[in-house]
N, C-alpha and C positions, 0 to 999 in steps of 0.2 A: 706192635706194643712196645711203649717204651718203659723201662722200670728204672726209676733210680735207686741205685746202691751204693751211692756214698757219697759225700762234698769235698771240697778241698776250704774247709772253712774252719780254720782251728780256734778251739774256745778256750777261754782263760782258766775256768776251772771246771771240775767233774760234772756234768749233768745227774745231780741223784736223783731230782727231783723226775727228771725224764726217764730214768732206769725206774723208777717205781712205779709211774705208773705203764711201761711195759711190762712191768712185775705183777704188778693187780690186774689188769686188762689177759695176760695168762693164766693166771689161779681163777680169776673167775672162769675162765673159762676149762679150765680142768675140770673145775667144782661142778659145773654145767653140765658137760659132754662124758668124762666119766665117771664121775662120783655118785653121780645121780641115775636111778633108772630113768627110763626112756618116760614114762608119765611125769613121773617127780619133774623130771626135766623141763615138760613142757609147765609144769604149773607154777615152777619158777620164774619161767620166761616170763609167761604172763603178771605172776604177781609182780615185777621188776621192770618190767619193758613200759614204756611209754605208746598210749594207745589216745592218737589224737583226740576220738568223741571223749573222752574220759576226762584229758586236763580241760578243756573246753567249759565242759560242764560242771566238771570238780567233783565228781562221783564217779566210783567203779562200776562198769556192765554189771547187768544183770547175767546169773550165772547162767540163763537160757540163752544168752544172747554167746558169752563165753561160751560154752557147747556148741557153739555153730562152727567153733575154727579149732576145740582142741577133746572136742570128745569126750568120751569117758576121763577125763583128764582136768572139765573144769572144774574151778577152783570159786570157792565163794568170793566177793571182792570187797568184804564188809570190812577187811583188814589193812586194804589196800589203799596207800597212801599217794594220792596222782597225785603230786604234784611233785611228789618225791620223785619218783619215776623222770624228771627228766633231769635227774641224774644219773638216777642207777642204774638207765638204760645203757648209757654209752659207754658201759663195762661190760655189757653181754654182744656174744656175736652168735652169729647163725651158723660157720662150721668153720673150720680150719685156713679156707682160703680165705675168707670174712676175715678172719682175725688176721692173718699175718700180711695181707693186703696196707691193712690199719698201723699195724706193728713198724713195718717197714718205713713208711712214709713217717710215722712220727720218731722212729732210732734216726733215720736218715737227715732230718729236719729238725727237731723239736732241741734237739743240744744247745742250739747256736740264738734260739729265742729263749729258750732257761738262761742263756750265757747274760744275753743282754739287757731281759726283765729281772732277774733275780728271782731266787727261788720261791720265796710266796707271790711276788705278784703270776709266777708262771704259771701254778696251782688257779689260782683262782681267775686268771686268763683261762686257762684251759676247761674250766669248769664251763666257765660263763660261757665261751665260744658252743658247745656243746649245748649249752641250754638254749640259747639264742636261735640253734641250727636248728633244735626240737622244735619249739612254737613258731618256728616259723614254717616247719614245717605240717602242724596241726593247724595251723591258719590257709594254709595252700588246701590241706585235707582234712574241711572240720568234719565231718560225715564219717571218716576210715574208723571200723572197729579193727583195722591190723594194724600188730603190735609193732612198733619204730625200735630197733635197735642197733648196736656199734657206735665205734668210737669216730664213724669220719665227720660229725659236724665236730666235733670238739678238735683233728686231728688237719680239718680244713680251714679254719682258723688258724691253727699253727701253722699253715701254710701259706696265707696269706699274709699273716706276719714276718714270716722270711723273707715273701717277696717285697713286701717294704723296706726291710731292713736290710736286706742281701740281694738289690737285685742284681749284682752284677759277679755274684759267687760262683765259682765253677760246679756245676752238679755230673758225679760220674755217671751216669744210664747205662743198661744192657736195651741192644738194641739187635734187634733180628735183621737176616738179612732179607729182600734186598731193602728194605727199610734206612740200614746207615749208611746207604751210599747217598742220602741226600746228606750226609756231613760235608760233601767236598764242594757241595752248593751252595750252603749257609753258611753266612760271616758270620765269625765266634764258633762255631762248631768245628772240633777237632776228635778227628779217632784215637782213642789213646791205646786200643789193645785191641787187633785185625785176630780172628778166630773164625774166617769164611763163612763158617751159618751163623753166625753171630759177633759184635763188636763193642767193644766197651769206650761209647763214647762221651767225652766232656764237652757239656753244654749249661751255655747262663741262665742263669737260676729266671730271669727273666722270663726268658724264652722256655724253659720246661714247664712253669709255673702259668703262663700266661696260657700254654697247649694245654694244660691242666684244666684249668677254667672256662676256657672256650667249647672243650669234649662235654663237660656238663651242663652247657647251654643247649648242644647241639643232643646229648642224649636224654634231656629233660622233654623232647618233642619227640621222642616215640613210645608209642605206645605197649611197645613192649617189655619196658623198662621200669614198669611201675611196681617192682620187686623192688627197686634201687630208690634209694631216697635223693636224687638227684638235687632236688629241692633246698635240702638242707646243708649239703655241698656247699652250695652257691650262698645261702644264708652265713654259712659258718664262715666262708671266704671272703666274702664282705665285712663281717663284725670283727675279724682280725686284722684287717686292714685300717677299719675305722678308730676298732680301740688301740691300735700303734699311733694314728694318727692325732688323735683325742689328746693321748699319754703323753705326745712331744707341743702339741699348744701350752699346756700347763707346764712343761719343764722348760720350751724357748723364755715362757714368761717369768719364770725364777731365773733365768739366767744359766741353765744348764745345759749342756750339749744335748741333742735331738736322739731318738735312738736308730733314726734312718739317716742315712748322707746326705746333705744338702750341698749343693754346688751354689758354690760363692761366684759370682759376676766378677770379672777381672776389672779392675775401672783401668780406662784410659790413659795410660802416659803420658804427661806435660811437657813437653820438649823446653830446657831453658831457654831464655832469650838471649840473644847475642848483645 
């Protein structure tokens, strides 16, 4: 398992916009797990969470149908706004390691794309990657009456915006052993902090980002995993790449600098004549 815990990618000014919504994505989730009894709980979830047959159709379950997955618990859905829901979903999580899974990858990440978008295009980036990752995951599963929630399509877009923008950024990882000893293998991979059962190594944002992406191809084929919105991973990982993409046509074409590196071709050297 590899976890990244930090970058070596320094930003020009504060990330608020990114400390907020680590701020909101906790409070909802206090408000969630302990403010609320254990029923209240779930009928929150559901009035909030994104339930593919629902946006599809543009109506809330019937509450017999709702009673199939939350008990004495369902909630009528006459008030319930789907469409809204695929926002309000990717502010709830399902327990503790759900959230700080999310939390981490977007403290670790999310600074250095606030740095580069500016703080409202990063808002309404981060919105949209998240919505994007929802329908696209309610189009993979139009049929699921289970409820879609968390923040990794909206947090997987942030990630694949860094990989545009930063592919060649040092990213710090914990890395178990005997796992990091493939650092002395791989060009660009260096250990930065030897701890025997574990090592803290630096590795290109390329390279972790890319091992990122490939795990979600490869875990989106088993069967097991259909807890996991794999799905929407991949959706949200794409729409952050394409809207980086998208955002630097429009600015090469006003004449402003790209917000990803581009490697200029060296022209050829004229040798004077004698």
């Amino acid at each position: 398992m590899v976890i990244p815990i930090g970058d070596i990618n320094p930003t020009r000014r504060r990330p608020h916009v990114n400390w907020a919504l680590l701020a909101i994505n906790l409070g909802v989730f206090v408000w969630q797990h302990l403010l609320l009894d254990p029923c209240e709980g779930h009928g929150f979830l559901y009035r909030f969470a994104m339930v593919p047959q629902e946006v599809l159709a543009l109506e809330a379950l019937p509450v017999s149908t709702v009673s199939e997955t939350l008990g004495s618990c369902a909630v009528a859905g006459a008030d319930k706004w789907v469409l809204v829901t695929l926002v309000t979903s990717m502010f709830l999580h399902a327990d503790i390691w759900h959230l700080l899974g999310n939390l981490l990858f977007l403290f670790v990440f999310g600074d250095n794309v606030e740095d580069r978008l500016g703080r409202v295009r990063y808002v309404l980036f981060y919105l949209a990657g998240g919505v994007i990752a929802a329908l696209a995951y309610a189009l993979v599963r139009p049929g699921s009456t289970i409820p879609l929630i968390g923040a990794s399509g909206a947090v997987a877009a942030v990630l694949g915006a860094y990989l545009v923008m930063h592919p060649r950024a040092k990213v710090l990882t914990y890395v178990p052993f005997p796992l990091y000893l493939l650092a002395w293998l791989i060009p660009g991979v260096r250990i930065r902090v030897w701890l025997v059962i574990f090592a803290i190594v630096k590795v290109p944002a390329w390279l972790l980002l890319g091992g990122w992406l490939a795990y979600q191809f490869i875990a989106v084929q088993d069967p097991g995993g259909a807890n996991v919105a794999y799905e929407a991973h991949i959706a949200g990982f794409a729409a952050g790449i394409l809207a980086i993409l998208v955002l630097d046509i429009g600015r090469s074409r006003r004449g402003k600098p790209t917000l990803h590196p581009v490697r200029h071709r060296r022209r050829p050297s004229r040798g004077r004549g004698g």
